[in-house]
N, CA and C atoms as an extended XYZ file, in Angstrom:
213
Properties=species:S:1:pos:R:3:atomname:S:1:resname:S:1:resid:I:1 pbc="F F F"
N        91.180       75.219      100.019 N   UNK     1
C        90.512       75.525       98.777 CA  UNK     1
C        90.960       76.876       98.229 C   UNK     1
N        91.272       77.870       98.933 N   UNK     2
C        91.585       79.215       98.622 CA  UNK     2
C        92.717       78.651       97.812 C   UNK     2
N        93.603       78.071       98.049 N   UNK     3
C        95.295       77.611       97.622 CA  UNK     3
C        94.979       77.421       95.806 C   UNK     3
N        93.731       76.526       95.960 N   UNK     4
C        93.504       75.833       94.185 CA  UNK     4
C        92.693       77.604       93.659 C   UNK     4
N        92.080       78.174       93.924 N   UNK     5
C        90.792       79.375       93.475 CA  UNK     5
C        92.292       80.285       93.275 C   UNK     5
N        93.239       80.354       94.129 N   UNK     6
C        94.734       81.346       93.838 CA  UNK     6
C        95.300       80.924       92.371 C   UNK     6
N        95.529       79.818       92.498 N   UNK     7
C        96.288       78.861       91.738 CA  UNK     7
C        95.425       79.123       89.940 C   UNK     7
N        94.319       78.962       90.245 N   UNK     8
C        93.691       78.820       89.066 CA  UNK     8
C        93.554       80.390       88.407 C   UNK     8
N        93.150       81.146       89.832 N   UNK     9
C        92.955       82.900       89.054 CA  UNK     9
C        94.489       83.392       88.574 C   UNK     9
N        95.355       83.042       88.886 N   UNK    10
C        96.829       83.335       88.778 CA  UNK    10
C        96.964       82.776       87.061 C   UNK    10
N        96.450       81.599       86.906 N   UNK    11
C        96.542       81.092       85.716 CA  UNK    11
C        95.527       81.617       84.913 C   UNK    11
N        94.368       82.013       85.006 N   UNK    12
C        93.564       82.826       83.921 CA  UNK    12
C        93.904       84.140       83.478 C   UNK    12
N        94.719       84.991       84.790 N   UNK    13
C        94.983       85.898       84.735 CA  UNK    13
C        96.398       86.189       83.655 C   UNK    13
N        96.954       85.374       83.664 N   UNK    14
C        98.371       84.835       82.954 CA  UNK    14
C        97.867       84.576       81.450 C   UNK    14
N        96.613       83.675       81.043 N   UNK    15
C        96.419       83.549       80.029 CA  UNK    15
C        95.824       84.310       79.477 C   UNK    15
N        94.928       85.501       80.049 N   UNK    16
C        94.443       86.685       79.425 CA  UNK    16
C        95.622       87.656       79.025 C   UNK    16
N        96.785       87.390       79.746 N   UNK    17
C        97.753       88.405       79.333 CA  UNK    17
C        98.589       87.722       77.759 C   UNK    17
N        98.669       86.587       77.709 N   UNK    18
C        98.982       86.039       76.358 CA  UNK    18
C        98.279       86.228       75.733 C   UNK    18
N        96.732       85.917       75.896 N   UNK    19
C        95.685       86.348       74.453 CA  UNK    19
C        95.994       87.746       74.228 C   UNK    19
N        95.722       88.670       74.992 N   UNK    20
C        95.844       89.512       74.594 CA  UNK    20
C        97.096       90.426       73.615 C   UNK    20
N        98.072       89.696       73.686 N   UNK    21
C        99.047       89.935       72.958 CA  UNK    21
C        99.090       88.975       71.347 C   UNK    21
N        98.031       88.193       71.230 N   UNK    22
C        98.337       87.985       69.933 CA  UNK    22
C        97.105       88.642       68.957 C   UNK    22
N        97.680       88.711       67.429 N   UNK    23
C        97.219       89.772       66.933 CA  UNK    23
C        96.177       88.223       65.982 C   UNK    23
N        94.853       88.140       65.721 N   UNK    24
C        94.312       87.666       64.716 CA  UNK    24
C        94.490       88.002       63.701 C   UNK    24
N        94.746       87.157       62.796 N   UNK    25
C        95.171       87.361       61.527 CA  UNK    25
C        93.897       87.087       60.670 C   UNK    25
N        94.343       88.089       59.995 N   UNK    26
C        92.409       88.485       58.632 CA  UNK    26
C        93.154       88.368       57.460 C   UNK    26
N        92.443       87.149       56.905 N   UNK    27
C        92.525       86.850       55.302 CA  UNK    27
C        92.951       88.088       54.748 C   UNK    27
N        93.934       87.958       53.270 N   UNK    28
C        93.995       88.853       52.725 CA  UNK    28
C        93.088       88.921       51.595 C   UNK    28
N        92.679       87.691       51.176 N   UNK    29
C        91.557       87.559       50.111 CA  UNK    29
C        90.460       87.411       50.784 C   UNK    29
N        89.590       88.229       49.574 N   UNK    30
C        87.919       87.835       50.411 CA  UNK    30
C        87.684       86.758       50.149 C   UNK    30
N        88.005       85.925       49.206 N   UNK    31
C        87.017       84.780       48.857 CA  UNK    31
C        88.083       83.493       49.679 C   UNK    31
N        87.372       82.862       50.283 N   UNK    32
C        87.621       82.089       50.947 CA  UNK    32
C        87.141       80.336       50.379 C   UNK    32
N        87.881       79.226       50.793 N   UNK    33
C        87.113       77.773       50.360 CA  UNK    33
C        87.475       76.941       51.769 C   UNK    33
N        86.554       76.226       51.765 N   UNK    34
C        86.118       75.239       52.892 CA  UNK    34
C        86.841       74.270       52.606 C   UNK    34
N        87.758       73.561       53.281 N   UNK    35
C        88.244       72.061       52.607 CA  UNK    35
C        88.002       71.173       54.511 C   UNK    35
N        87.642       69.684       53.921 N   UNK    36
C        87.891       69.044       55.034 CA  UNK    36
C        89.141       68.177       55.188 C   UNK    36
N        89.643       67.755       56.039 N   UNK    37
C        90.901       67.054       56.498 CA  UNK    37
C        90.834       66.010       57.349 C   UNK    37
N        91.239       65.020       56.924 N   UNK    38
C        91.323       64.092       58.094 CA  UNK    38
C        92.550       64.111       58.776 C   UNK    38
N        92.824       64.278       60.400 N   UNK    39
C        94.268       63.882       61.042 CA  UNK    39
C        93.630       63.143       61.807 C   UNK    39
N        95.092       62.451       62.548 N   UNK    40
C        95.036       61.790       63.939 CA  UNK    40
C        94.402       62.219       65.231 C   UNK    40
N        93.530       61.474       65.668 N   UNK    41
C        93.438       62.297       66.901 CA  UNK    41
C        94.711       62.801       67.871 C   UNK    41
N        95.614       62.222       67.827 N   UNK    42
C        96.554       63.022       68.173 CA  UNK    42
C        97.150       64.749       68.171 C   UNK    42
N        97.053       64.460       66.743 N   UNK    43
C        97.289       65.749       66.238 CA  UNK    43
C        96.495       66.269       66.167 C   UNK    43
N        94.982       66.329       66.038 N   UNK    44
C        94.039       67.251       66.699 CA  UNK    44
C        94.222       67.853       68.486 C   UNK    44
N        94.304       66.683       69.225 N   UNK    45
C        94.667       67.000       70.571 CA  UNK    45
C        95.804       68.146       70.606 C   UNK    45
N        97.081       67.542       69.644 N   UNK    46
C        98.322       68.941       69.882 CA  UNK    46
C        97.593       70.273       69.781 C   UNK    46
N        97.095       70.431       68.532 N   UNK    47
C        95.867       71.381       68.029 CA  UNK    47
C        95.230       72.393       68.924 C   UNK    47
N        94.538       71.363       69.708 N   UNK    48
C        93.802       72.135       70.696 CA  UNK    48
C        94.458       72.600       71.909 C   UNK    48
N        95.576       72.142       72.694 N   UNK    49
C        96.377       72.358       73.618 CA  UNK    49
C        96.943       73.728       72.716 C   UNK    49
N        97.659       73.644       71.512 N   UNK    50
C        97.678       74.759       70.771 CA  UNK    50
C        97.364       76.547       71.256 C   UNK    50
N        95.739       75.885       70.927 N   UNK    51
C        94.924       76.942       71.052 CA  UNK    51
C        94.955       77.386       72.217 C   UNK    51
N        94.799       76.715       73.056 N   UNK    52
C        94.564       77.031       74.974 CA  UNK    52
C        95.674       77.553       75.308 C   UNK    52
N        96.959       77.292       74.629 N   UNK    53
C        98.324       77.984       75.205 CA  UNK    53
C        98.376       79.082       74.728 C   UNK    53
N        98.205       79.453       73.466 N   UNK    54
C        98.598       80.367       72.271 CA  UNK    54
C        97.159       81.823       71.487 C   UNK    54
N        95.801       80.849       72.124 N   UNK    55
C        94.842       81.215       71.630 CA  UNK    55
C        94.873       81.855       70.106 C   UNK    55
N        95.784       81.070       69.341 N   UNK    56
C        95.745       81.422       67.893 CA  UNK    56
C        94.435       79.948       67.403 C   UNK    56
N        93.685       79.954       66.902 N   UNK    57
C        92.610       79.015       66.159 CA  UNK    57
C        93.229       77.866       65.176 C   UNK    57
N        92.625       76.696       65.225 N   UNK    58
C        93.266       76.054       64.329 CA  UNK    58
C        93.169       76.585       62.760 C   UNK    58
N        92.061       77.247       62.413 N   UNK    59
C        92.083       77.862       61.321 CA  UNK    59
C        93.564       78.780       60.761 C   UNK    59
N        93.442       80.006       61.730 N   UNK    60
C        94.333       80.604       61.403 CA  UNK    60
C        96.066       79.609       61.614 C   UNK    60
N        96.003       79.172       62.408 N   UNK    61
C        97.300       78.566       62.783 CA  UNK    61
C        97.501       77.621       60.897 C   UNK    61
N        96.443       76.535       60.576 N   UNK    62
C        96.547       76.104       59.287 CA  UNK    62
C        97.038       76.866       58.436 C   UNK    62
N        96.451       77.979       57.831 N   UNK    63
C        96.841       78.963       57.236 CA  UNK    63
C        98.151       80.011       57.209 C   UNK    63
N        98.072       79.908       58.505 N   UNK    64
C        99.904       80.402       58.634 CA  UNK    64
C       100.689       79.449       57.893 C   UNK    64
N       100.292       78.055       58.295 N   UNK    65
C       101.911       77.035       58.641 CA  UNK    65
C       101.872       76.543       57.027 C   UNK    65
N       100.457       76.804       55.854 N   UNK    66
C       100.176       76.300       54.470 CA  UNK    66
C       100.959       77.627       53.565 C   UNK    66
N       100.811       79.195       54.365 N   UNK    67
C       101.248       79.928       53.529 CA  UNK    67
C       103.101       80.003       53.885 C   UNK    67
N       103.563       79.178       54.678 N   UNK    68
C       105.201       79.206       55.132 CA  UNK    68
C       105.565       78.400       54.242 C   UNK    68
N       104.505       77.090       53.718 N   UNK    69
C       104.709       75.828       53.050 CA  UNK    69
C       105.031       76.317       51.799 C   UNK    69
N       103.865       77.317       51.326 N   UNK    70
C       103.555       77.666       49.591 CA  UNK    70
C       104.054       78.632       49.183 C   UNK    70
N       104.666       79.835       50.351 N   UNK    71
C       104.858       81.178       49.729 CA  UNK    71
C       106.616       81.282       49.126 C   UNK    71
């Protein structure tokens, strides 16, 4: 059991060192709008694996990949 409690603190410890290196990104406008979306569950799943690797939010991650689209 020690082998999996190594295994796993090795890996939290690893992913606190990635969060901590990414910077949250803050709107540049205050005013903000709500829209809803339908995807695949698929692509929600990528989404969330996303987040757990990268700890960037699907919010912000949307917003990045809409302002690469529009700017």
């Amino acid at each position: 059991m020690s082998n999996n409690s190594n295994a796993f603190m090795t890996s939290a410890k690893k992913s606190k060192r990635q969060q901590a290196s990414i910077q949250h990104a803050q709107p540049e406008v205050d005013e903000l709008v709500c829209i809803n979306v339908r995807i695949p569950k698929s692509m929600h799943t990528k989404l969330q694996y996303h987040k757990v690797e990268t700890g960037e939010n699907m919010t912000v991650l949307i917003n990045r990949l809409l302002e690469a689209e529009f700017a």
